[in-house]
C-alpha positions as CSV (number, residue, x, y, z in Angstrom):
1,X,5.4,-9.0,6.6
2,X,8.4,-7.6,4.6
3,X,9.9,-4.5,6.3
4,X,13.2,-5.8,6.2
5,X,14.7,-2.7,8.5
6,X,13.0,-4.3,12.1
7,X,9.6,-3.8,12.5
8,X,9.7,-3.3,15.9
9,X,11.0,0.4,17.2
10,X,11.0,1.0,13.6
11,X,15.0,0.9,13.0
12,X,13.9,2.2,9.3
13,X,13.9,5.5,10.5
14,X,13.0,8.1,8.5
15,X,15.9,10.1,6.3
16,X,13.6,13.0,5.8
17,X,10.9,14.8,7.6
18,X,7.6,13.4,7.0
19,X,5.1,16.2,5.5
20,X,2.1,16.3,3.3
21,X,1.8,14.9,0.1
22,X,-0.4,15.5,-2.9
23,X,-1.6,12.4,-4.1
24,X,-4.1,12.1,-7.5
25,X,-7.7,10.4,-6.8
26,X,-8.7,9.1,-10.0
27,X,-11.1,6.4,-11.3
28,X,-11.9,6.0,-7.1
29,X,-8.1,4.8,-6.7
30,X,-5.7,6.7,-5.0
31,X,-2.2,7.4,-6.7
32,X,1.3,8.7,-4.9
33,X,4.3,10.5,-6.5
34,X,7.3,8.2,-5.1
35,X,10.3,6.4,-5.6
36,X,11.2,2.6,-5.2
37,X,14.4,1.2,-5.9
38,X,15.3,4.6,-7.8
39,X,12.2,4.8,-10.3
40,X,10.5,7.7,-9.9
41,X,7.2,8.2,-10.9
42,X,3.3,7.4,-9.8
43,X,2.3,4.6,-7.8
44,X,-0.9,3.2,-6.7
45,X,-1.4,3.6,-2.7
46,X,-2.5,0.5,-1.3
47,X,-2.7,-1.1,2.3
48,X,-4.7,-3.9,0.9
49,X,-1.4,-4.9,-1.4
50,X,0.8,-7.0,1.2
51,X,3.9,-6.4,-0.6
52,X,5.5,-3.4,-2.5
53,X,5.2,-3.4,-6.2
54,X,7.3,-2.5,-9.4
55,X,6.1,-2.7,-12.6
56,X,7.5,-4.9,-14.6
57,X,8.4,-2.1,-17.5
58,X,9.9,0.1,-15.1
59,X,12.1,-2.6,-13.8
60,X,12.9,-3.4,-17.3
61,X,13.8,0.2,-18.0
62,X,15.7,0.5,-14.6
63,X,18.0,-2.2,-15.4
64,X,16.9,-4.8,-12.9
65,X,16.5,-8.6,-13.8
66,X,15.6,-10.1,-11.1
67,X,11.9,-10.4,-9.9
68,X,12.5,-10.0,-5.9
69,X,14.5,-6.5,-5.2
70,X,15.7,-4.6,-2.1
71,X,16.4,-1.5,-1.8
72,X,15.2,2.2,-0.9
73,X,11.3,3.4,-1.2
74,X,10.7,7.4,-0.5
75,X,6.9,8.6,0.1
76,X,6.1,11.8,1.4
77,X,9.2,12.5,2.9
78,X,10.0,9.5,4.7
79,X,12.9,6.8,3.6
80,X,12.1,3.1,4.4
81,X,16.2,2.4,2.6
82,X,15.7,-1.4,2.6
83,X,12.0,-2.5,1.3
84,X,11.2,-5.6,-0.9
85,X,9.9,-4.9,-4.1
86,X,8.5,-7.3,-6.2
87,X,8.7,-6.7,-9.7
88,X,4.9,-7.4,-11.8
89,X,2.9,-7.3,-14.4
90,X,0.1,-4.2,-13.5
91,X,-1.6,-3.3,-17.0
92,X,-4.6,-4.6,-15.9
93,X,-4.6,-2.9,-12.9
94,X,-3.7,0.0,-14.7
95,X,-6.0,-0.1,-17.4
96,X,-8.7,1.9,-15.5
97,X,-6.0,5.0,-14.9
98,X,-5.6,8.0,-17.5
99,X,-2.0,7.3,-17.2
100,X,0.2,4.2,-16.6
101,X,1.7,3.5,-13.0
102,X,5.0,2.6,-11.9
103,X,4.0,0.4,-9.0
104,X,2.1,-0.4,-6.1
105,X,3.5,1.0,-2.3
106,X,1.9,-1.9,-0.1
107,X,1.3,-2.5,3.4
108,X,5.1,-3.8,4.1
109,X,6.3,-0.2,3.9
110,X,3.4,1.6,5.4
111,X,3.5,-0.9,8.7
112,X,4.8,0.8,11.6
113,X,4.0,4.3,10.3
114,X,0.6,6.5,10.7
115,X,-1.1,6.7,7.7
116,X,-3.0,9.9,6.9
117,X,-5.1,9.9,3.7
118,X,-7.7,12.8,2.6
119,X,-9.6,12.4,-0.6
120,X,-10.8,15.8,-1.2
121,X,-8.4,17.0,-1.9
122,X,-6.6,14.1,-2.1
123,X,-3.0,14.5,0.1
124,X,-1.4,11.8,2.2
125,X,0.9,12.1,5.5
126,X,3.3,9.1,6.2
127,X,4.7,9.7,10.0
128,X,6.6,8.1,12.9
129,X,4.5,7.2,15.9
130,X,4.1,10.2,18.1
131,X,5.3,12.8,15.3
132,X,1.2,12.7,13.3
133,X,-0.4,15.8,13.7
134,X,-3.9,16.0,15.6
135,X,-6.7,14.1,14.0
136,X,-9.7,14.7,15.2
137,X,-12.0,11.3,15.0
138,X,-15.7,10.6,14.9
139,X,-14.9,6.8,15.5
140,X,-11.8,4.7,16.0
141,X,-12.2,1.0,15.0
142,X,-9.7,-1.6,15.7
143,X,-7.1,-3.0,13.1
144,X,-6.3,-6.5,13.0
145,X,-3.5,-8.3,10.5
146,X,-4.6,-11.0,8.2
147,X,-2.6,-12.5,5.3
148,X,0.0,-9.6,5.4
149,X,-2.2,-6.7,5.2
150,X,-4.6,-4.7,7.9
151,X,-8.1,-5.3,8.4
152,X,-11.4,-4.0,9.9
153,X,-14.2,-5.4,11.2
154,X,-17.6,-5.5,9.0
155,X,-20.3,-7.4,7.2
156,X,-22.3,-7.7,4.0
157,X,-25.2,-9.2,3.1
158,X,-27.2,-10.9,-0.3
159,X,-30.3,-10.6,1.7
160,X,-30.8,-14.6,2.9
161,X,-27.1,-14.7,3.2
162,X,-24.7,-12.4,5.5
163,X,-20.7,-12.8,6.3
164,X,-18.8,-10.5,8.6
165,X,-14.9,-10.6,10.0
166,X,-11.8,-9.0,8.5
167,X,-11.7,-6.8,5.3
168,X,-8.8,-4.9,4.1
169,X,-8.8,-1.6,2.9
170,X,-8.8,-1.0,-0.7
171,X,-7.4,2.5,-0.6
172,X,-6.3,1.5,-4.1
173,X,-9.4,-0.4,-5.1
174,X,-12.0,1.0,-7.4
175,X,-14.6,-1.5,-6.4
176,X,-16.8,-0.4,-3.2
177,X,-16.8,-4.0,-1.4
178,X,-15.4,-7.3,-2.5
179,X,-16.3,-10.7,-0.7
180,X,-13.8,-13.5,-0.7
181,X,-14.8,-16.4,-2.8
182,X,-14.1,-18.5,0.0
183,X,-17.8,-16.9,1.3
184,X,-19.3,-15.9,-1.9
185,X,-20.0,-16.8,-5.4
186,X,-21.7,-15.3,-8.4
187,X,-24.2,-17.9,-9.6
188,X,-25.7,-18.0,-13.1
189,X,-23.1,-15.5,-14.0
190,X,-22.2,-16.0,-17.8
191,X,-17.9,-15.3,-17.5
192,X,-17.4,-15.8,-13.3
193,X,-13.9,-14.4,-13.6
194,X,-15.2,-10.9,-14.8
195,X,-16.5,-10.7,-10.6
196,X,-12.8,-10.7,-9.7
197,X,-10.6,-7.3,-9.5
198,X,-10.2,-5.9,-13.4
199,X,-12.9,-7.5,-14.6
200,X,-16.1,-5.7,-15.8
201,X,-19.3,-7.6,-13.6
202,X,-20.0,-5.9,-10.8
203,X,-22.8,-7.7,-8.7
204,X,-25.3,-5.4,-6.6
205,X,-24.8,-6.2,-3.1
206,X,-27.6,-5.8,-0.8
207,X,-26.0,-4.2,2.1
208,X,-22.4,-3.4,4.0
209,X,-22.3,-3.1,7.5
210,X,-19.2,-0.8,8.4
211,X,-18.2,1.6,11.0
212,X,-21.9,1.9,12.6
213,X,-23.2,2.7,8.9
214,X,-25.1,1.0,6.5
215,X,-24.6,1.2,3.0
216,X,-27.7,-0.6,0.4
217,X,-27.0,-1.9,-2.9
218,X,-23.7,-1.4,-3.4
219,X,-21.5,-2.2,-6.4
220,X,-19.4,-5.6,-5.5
221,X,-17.1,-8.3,-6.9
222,X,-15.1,-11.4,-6.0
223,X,-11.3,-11.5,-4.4
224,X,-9.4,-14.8,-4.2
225,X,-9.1,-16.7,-0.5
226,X,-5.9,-15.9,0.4
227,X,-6.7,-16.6,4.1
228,X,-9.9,-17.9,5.6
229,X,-10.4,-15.1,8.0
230,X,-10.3,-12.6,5.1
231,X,-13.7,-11.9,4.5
232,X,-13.3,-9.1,2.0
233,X,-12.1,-5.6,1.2
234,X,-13.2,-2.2,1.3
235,X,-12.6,-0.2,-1.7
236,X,-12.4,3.6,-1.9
237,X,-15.5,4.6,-3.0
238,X,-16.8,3.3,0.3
239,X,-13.4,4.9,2.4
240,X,-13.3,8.4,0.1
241,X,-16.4,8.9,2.7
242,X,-14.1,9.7,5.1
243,X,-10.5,11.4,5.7
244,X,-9.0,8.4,6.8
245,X,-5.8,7.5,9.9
246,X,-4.3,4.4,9.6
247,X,-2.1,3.8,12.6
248,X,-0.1,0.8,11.4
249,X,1.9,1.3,15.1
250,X,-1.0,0.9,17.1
251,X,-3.4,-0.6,15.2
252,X,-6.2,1.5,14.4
253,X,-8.1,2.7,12.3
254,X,-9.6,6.3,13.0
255,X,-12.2,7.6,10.6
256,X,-13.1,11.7,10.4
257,X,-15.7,13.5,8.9
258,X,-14.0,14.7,5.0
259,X,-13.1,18.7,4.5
260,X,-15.2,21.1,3.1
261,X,-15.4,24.2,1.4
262,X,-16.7,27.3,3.3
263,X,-18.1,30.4,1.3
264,X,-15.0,31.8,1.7
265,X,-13.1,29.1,-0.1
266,X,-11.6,28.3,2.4
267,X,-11.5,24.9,4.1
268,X,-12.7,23.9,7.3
269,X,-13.6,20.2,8.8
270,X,-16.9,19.0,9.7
């Protein structure tokens, strides 16, 4: 991993408060007002990104020519001042938004921190361990590491085939699951690349195994192996279900049931 400040006992302290953050959920991918290497301006929220990213434009605009940057990223009030950023190419995972991004804000940052994400409405939290506010959870699953990025437990299933160990979590995904291709293929499929993220086939998958739920034919796709024990990711239509704590300090994940509106107008949780 990249948080160049000391992972351990988080010597990247926070410059500011943490507090809640609105965030935009659109096209089932989550997106973050933020600032990374002093470009301001809309990023995609992603634990399933290993690395912090800036788009290639932005970096352009910003001065920078080099493709491997350090320096300051600011998300809902928290300062991580010395981050890696790697400057890319995103239109295509752009093309899907109303509106282009600056950037991805991947696991590197995140790690360490408690994650707090809420769909509906959509708002974030980004704290230091033992500053998160209550969060009242209908399960807590265990998070595991795997190619840079955290991962749950879960399966899927073709019907006469099934796979189950790590998937990420796609908070920043648009795709409900994708298998690795390292388990899965798509056979008899006329243009094979179009399974793989930004491309238009999207396979019916016969069932997802996940937190004690099942979900049945599901919209899926194709990710690239980066790691044999990555099975797959978990994209937000699946995690939008939930109002979702990722406690990148201890390792969990803690899943609660979403808000809702009472006659009042008010909100209360489930």
């Amino acid at each position: 991993m990249s948080l160049y400040c000391a992972l351990a006992a988080l010597a990247c302290a926070p410059t500011a408060r943490a507090a809640a953050a609105r965030c935009w959920y659109e096209n089932q991918v989550v997106v973050v007002g933020a600032e990374v290497m002093g470009v301001t301006g809309d990023f995609i929220l992603d634990p399933a990104t290993p690395h912090t990213e800036l788009a290639d434009s932005q970096a352009q605009a910003a001065g920078f020519a080099d493709t491997e940057l350090q320096g300051p990223v600011r998300l809902a009030g928290v300062t991580v001042p010395r981050a890696a950023v790697s400057v890319q190419t995103l239109d295509l995972r752009t093309g899907a938004l109303p509106t282009p991004v600056a950037g991805v804000i991947g696991a590197d940052v995140l790690k360490g921190y408690v994650l707090d994400v809420d769909f509906h409405p959509c708002r974030i939290r980004l704290s230091r361990p033992g500053h998160a506010p209550r969060f009242r959870a209908l399960r807590t699953l265990p998070l595991s590491w795997i190619a840079g990025r955290p991962v749950v437990a879960a399966a899927v299933s073709d019907g006469p085939h099934a796979a189950g160990g790590g998937f990420s979590l796609g908070v920043g995904a648009d795709t409900a699951v994708r298998v690795s291709d390292a388990a899965a293929a798509a056979p008899g499929a006329a243009k094979p690349k179009e399974a793989y993220p930004y491309g238009v086939l999207r396979p019916r998958l016969r069932a997802f195994s996940f937190a004690g739920g099942l979900v049945e034919n599901l919209a899926s796709g194709l990710v690239a192996a980066e790691d044999p024990a990555l099975v797959g990711q978990i994209g937000a239509p699946i995690l939008s279900r939930f109002r979702l704590r990722l406690d990148l300090a201890r390792n969990r994940l803690m899943l609660a049931a979403p808000l809702k509106a009472s006659p009042g107008g008010r909100k209360h949780v489930r």
